[in-house]
C-alpha positions in Angstrom: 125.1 106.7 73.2 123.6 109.0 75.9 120.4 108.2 78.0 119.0 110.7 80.5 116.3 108.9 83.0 114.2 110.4 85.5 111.9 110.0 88.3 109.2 112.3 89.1 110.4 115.2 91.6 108.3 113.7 94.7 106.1 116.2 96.5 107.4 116.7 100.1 103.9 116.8 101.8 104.3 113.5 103.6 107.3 110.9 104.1 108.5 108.5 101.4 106.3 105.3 100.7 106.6 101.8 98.2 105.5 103.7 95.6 108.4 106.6 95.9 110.6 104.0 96.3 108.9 101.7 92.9 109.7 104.1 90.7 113.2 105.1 92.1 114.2 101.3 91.8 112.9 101.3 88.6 114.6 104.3 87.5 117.9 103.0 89.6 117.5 99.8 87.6 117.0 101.2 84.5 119.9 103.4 84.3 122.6 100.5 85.8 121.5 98.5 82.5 121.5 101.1 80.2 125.4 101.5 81.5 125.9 97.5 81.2 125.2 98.3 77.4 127.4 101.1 77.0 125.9 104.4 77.2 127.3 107.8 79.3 124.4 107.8 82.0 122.4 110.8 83.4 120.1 109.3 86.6 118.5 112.6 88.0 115.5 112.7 91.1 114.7 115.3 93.5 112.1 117.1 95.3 108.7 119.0 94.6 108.4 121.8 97.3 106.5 124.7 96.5 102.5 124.8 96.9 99.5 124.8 98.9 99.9 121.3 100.8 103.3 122.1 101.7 102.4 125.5 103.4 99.3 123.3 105.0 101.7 120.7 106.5 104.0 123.1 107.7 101.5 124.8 109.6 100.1 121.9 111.4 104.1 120.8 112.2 104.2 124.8 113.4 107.2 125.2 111.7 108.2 127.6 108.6 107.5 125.8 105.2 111.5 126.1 104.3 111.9 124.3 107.8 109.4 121.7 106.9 110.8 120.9 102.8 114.5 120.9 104.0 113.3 118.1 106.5 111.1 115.9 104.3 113.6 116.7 101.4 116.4 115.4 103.4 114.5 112.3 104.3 113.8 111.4 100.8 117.6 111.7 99.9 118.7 109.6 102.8 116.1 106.7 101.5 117.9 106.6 98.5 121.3 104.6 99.5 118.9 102.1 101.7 117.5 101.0 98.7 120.9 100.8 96.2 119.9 103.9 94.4 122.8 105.7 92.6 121.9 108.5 91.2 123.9 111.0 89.2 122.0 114.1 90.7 119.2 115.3 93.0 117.4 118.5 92.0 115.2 120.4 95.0 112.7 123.2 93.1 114.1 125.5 96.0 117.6 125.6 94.3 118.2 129.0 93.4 119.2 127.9 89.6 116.2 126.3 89.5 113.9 128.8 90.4 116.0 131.5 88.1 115.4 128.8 85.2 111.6 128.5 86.0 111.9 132.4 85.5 113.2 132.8 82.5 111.3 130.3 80.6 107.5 132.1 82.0 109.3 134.9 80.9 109.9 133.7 77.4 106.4 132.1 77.0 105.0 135.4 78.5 106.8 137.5 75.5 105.9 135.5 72.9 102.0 135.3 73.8 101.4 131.8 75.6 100.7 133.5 78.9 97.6 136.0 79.6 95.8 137.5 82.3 91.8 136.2 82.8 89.6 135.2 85.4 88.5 131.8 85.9 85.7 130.0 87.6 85.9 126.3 88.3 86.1 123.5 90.8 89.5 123.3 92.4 91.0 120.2 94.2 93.4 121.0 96.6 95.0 117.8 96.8 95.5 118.0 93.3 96.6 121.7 93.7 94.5 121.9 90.1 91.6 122.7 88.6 89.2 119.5 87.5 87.2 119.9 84.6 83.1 117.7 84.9 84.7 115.3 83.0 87.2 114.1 85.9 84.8 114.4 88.4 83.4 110.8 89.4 80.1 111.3 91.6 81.2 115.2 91.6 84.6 114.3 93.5 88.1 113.9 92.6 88.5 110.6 92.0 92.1 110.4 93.5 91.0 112.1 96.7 87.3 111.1 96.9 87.2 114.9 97.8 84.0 117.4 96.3 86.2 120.1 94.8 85.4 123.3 96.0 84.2 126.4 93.9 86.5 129.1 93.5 86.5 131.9 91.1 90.0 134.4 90.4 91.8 136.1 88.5 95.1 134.2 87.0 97.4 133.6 84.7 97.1 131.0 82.4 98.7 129.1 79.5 97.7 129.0 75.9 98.1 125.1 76.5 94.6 124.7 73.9 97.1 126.2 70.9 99.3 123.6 70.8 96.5 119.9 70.9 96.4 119.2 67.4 100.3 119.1 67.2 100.5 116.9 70.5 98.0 114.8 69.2 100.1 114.1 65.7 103.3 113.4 67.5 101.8 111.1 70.0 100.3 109.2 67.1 103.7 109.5 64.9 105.7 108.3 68.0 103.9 104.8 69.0 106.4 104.6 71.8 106.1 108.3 73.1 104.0 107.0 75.9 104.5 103.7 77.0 102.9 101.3 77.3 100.1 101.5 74.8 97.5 101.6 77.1 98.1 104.9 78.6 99.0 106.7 75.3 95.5 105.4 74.4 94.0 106.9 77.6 95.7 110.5 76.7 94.1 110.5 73.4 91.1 109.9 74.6 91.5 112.6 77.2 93.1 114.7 73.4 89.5 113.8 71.7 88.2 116.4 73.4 88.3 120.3 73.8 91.4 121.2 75.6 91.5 124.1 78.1 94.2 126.1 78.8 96.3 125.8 81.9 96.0 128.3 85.2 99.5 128.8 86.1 99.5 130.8 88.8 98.0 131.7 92.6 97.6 134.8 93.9 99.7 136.0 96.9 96.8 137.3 98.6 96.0 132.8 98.8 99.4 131.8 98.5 103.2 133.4 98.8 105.2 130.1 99.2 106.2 129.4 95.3 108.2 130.9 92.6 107.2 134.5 92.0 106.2 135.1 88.1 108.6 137.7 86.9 106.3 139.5 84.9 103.8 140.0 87.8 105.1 140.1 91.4 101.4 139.7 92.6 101.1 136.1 91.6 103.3 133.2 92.3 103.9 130.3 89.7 101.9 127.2 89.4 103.3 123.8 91.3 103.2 122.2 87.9 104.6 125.3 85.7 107.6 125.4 88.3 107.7 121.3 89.0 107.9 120.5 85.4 111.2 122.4 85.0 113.2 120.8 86.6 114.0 117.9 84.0 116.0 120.7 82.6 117.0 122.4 85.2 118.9 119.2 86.3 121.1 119.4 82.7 121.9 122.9 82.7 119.2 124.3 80.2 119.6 126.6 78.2 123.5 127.0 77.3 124.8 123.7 79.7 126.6 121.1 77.7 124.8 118.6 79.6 121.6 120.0 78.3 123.0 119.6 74.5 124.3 116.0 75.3 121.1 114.5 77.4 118.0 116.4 76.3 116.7 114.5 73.0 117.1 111.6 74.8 115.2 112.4 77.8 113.0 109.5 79.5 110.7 110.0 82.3 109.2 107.5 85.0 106.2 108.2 86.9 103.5 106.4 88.8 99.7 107.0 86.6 98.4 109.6 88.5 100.7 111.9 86.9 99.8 110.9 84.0 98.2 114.4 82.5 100.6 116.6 83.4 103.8 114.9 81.9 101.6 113.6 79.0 100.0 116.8 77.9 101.2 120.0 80.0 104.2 119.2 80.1 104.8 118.7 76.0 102.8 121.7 75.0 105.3 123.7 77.9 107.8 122.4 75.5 106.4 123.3 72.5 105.7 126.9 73.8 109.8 127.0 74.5 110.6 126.3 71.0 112.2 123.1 72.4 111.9 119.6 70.7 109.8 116.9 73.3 111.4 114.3 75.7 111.9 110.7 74.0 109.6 108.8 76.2 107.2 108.5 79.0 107.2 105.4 81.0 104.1 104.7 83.0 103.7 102.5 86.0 100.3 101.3 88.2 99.9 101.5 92.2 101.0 99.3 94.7 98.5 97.7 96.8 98.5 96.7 100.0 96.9 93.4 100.7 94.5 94.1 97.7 93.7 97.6 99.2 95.1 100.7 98.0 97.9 102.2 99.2 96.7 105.8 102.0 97.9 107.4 104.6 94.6 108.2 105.7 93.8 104.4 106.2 97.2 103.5 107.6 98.3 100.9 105.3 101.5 103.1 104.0 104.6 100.9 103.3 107.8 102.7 104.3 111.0 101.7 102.2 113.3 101.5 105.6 111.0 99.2 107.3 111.0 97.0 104.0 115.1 96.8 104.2 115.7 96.4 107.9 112.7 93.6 107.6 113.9 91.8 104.2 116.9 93.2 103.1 117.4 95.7 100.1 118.3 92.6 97.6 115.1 91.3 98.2 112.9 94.3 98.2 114.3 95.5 94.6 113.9 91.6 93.3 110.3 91.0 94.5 109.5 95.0 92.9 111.0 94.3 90.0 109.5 91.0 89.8 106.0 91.4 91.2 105.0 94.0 89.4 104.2 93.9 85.8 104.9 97.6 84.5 101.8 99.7 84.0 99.7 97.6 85.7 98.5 97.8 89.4 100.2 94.9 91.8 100.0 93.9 95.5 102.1 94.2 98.2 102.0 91.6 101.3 104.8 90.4 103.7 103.7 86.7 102.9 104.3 87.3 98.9 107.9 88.8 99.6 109.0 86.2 102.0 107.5 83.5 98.9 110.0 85.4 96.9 112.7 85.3 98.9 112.9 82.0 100.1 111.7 80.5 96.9 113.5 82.5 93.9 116.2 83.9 95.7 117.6 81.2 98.7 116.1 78.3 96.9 117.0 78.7 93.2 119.6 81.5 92.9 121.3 80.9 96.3 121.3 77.1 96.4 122.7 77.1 92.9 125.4 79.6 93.4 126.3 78.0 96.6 126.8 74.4 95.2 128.3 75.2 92.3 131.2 77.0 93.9 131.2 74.6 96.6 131.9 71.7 93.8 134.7 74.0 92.6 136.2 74.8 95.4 136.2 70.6 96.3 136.6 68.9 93.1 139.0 71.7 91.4 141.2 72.8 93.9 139.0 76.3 93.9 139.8 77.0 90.1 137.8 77.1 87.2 138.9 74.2 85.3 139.4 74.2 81.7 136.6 72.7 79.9 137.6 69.4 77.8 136.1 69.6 74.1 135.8 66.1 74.0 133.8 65.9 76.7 131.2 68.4 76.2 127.8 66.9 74.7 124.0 68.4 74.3 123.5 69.6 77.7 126.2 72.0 77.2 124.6 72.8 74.0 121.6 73.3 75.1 122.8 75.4 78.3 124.8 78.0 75.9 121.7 78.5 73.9 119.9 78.9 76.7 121.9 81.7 78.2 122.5 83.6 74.7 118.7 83.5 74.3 118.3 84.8 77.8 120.7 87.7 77.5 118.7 88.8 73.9 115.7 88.3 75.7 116.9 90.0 78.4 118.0 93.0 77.1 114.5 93.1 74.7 112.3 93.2 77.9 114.6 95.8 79.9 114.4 98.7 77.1 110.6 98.0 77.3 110.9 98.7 80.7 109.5 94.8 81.3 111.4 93.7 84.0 109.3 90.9 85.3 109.7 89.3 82.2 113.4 90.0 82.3 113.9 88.6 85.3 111.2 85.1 84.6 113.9 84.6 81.8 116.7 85.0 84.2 115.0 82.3 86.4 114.2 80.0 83.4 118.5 79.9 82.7 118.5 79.5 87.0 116.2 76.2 86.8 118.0 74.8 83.7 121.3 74.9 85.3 119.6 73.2 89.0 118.6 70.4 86.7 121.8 70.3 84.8 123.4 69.6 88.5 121.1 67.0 89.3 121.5 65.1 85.5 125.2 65.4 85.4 125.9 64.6 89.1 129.5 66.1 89.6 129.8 64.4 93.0 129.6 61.0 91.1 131.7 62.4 88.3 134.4 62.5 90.7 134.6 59.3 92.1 135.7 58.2 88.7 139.1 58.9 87.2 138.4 58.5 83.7 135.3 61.1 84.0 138.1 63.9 84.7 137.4 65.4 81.5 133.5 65.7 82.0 133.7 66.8 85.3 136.1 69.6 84.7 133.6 70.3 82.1 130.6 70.2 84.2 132.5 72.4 86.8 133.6 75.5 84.1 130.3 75.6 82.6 128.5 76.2 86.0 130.9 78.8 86.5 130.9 80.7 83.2 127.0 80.6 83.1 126.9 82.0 87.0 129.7 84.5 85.4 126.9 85.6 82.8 123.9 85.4 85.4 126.0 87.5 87.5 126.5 90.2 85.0 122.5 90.6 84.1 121.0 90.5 87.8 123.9 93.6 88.4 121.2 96.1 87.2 118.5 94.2 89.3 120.3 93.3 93.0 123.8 95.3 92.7 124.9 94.4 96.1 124.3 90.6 95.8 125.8 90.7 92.4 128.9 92.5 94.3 129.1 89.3 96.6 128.6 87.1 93.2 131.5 88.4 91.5 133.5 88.3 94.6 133.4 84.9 95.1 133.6 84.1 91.5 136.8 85.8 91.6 136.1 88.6 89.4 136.9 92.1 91.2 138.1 94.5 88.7 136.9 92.3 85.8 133.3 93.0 85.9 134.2 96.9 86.1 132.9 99.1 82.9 132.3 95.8 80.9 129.2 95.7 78.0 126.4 93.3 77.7 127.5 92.9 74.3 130.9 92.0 75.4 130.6 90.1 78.6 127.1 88.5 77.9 128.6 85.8 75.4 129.9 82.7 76.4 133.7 82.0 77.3 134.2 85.0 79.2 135.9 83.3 83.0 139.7 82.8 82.7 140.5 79.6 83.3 142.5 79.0 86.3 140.3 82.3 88.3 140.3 81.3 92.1 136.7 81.0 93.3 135.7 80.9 97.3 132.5 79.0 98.6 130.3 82.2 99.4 128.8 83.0 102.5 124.9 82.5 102.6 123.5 85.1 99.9 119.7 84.8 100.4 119.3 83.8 103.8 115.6 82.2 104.5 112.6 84.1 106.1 110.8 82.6 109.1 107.4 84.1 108.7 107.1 83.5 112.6 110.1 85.4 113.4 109.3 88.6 111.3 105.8 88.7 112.7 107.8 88.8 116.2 109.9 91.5 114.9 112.9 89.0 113.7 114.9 88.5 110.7 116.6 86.3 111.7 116.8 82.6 110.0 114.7 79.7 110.6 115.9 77.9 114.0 115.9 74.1 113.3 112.2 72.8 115.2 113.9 71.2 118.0 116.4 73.9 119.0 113.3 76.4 118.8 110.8 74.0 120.5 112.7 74.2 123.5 113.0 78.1 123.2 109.6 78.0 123.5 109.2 76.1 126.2 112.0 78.0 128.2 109.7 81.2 127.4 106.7 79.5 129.1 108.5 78.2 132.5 109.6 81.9 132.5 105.9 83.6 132.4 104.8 80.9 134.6 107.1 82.9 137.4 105.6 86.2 136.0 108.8 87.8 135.2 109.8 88.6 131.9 113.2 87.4 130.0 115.3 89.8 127.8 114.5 87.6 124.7 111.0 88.5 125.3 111.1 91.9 126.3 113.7 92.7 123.6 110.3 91.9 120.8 109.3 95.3 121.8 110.3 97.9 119.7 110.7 101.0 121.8 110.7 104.4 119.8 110.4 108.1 120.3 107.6 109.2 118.6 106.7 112.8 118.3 102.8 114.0 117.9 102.2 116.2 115.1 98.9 116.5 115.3 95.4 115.2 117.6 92.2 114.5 117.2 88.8 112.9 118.8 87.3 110.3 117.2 84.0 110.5 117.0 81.1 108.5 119.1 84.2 108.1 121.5 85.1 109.4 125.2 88.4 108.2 125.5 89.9 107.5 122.4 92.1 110.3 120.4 93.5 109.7 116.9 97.5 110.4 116.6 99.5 111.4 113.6 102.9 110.5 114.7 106.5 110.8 112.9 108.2 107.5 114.3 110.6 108.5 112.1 107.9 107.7 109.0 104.2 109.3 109.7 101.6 107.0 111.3 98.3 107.0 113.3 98.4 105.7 116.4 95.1 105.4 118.1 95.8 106.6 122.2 92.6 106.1 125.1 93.7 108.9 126.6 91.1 111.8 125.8 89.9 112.0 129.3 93.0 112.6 130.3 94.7 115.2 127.8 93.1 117.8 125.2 94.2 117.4 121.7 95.9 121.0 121.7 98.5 120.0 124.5 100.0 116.9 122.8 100.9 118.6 119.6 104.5 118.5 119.7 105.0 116.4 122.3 108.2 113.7 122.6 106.2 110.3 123.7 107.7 106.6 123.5 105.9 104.1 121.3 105.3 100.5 120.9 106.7 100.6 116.8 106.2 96.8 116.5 102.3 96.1 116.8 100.3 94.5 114.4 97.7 97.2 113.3 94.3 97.0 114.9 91.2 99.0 114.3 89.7 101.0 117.2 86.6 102.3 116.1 86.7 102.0 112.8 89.9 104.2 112.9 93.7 102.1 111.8 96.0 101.8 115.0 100.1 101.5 114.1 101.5 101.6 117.5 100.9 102.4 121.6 102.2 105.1 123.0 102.7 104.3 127.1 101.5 106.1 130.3 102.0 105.8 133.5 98.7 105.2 135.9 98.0 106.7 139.2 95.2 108.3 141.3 94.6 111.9 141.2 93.7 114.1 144.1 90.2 113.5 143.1 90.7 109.7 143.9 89.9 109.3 140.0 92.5 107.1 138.2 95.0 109.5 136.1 97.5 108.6 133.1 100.2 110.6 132.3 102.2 110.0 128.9 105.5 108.5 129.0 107.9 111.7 127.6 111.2 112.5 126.9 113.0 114.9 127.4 115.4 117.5 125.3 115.7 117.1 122.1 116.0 113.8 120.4 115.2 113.0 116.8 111.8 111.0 116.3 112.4 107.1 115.8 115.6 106.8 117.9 115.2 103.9 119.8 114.9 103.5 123.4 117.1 101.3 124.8 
């Protein structure tokens, strides 16, 4: 059976963030179990990079928009393999086949009547790139950008989107699991109980030249949502592609909420228009929090996905996503719930359990899964196979419904069955015993097949962990293109396979050490007491060791764009690209103009914990040098480098 599972095609106007990196996993995760039960896999993501904001950001970066999306663009793709991602294809809307496609379809909704000429008045978001009807407006602002839309009146092109509600309507209703889950296919009937308008799909070139060009009107380029849209069939080789035959009817999409509209209502009734039958389903997913505050760039709480792997590892950051969050609704992000996660679930329960139970093989068996003695085997074993059968049904239940907190909490309930089956059966004590042979080889090869089976489901979840699992359970090349179905029942480990003792697979989190810019494990408290007081007899002599000045994290940052802040004499506001964008909040406005850092190469402190100056979110310092001017005034001059070096690299 085929599935075809995408993410959105993120818009390029800023570098990736936890949520871009949400939905990938989930969308990553997704497809790896749809695999493990069989099915020829298409994974497709890519890159949104026509429209207003683009040309906006280009122009305060003073380079070309094409300069500024292949950038951005090539910084999304390289996030991808950080976070385990595998996916089958990456489409960019600049692709020449892409833009043809986008082409011919306006051109095929234009001849058969969907498309007219008219002018429009309304109120027009810009970071929506859309126009709001009164009904969106809260307080008379967009409530995503807590922006008053402003007022424009053109001429456009727009689509008969109104012609095709009642049919959208019917299928939504006849296809419960169209939109999932329930309660945003009940918010897009609600939004369906009224009127709909029809869609502008188009700017004039006289506002805006960087998009698609409609091929019926070389005066107008296309709408981002008319080209964005297209690319789910782009990506399969629509119309004539064999791909497009295959993967099509079974299309899924992911996508974050406030995207809801236009794959929930444009971009059906686009379908519709082409003649084609609609995707299979829509999955929906919430925001991710910050410490209870919402996610913006503007307030400087913007989680970058690199950061999250060089602090806690990509294992953990896909786990605690997948875990955290229950799909649709809004969750939290914090650096003390992620080290919970990681030390608890993963190094206490997972790792511990893996680690013993191979360890006891590896002592008691020579290193070999023993053969399990019939005679020997009593509830617990009964109990532990029902266990894990239930837990692979219930499993692959919660996966398909895209419920992979609950997948995962029944995963961990199989986990903390099998610790307690350690501690009641005792293996250590089994061994001292000759005549408790048989149980203990019984013990030993059901701990193994059930890590074989745990193994197999968290694959999806934590594929390079489960890499390391199989490894030392002895499995390479046995794990390779096996089903669910197949491999998920018990009695699958050969008897005799040679197990190893595995290195540390979750490793512990010192909340102290990651604060000080360390991953690194937990020193025992004596050892690190007398770090510490090594550090103080240092500062005491007012020189500073390498441990200490290595905490620093040294960057090139490069200044995109300045600003005063207001009620302020010294202080500027920084957007900086260290490589991710982030303010940095500098007191050196007597000293420089905003116009003459723009561009600039500085060096940055990367590793402070933000402060507010001002009111205004601080990520960083950049450094300066101070001396006395010719006017006997003290002077600072900025710390630069020079030639050209790419923002981030570190300085050594």
């Amino acid at each position: 059976m085929p599935t075809y599972v995408t993410t959105p095609i993120y818009y390029v106007n800023a570098m990736p963030h936890l949520g871009h990196a949400y939905t990938t996993i989930v969308t990553d995760t997704y497809s790896r179990f749809r695999r493990l039960c069989g099915d020829e896999v298409r994974f497709q993501t890519g890159t949104d990079e026509h429209g207003e904001k683009i040309v906006e950001a280009a122009v305060k970066e003073g380079v070309s928009p094409r300069a500024y999306v292949d950038r951005i663009s090539a910084a999304f793709q390289a996030t991808w393999p950080q976070l385990s991602v595998a996916q089958d294809y990456t489409i960019r809307t600049t692709d020449p086949d892409h833009v043809q496609t986008v082409q011919d379809i306006l051109q095929q909704v234009y001849d058969n009547g969907d498309i007219y000429f008219s002018e429009y008045s309304g109120h027009y978001c810009q970071g929506c790139e859309r126009f709001l009807t009164e009904k969106e407006l809260v307080d008379g602002k967009c409530p995503d950008h807590q922006v008053a839309p402003k007022e424009i009146s053109e001429q456009n092109y727009f689509f008969r989107m109104s012609k095709y509600q009642d049919w959208l309507i019917d299928h939504i209703k006849a296809n419960p699991e169209y939109i999932t889950p329930e309660r945003y296919r009940n918010e897009v009937l609600s939004f369906l109980s009224e009127p709909l308008e029809d869609l502008c799909i188009s700017r004039p070139t006289s506002r805006l030249t960087w998009g698609i060009p409609l091929p019926f009107d070389e005066n107008f380029v296309t709408y981002v949502w008319f080209d964005a849209l297209i690319n789910y069939l782009t990506g399969i080789g629509y119309p004539d592609g064999s791909d497009f035959e295959k993967y099509w009817s079974v299309a899924e999409h992911v996508i974050a909420k406030d995207i809801l509209k236009p794959h929930a209502i444009y971009w059906p009734t686009m379908i519709k228009a082409m003649g084609l039958s609609p995707y299979r389903r829509l999955h929906v997913h919430g925001y991710w929090n910050v410490d209870e505050t919402k996610m913006s760039k503007s307030i400087g709480n913007v989680v970058r996905p690199k950061e999250l792997v060089d602090t806690y590892g990509v294992d953990a950051v896909r786990y605690f996503v997948l875990r955290e969050m229950s799909f649709g609704l809004d969750s939290s992000f914090s650096s003390d719930a992620i080290v919970a996660r990681q030390n608890s679930d993963l190094a206490n329960d997972l790792g511990n359990l893996f680690s013993r139970s191979l360890t006891m093989v590896v002592k008691y068996a020579a290193g070999k899964v023993p053969a399990a003695d019939p005679t020997s085997e009593g509830p617990a074993e009964a109990e532990l196979k029902n266990a894990l059968a239930t837990m692979v049904s219930g499993y692959e239940e919660h996966m398909n419904r895209f419920e992979f907190h609950r997948a995962l909490q029944a995963v961990w309930e199989v986990i903390g069955l099998l610790n307690r089956y350690i501690v009641t059966n005792a293996p250590w004590e089994l061994a001292k015993d000759p005549a408790q042979e048989g149980r203990l080889q019984t013990v030993l090869y059901s701990l193994s097949e059930a890590l074989r089976i745990i193994t197999l489901v968290l694959g999806p979840v934590m594929p390079e962990a489960a890499a390391k699992m199989v490894t030392a359970l002895g499995l390479d090349g046995r794990m390779e293109n096996v089903t669910l179905a197949e491999a998920g029942a018990w009695g699958g480990i050969q008897v005799g396979t040679q197990v190893a003792a595995p290195q540390q697979l979750f490793p512990r989190l010192d909340k102290k050490a990651l604060a000080a810019g360390s991953t690194q494990q937990a020193a025992p408290v004596k050892k690190k007491a007398r770090k510490e007081e090594k550090k103080k007899e240092i500062s005491q002599d007012g020189l500073v060791s390498f441990e200490q000045f290595g905490k620093f994290d040294l960057r090139v940052a490069e200044i995109l764009a300045a600003e005063k802040i207001a009620k302020s004499d010294r202080l500027l506001k920084l957007t900086v690209l260290l490589p991710e964008e982030r303010t940095i909040v500098a007191g050196i406005a007597e000293h420089y103009s905003p116009e003459e850092l723009v561009g600039k190469l500085v060096i940055a402190v990367a590793n402070l914990k933000p402060a507010k100056l001002m009111g205004v979110p601080s990520q960083g310092m950049v450094l300066a040098a101070k001396t006395t001017g010719e006017d006997g005034r003290e002077q600072l001059i900025l710390s630069t480098v020079a030639g050209s070096i790419a923002p981030g690299s570190k300085v050594a």
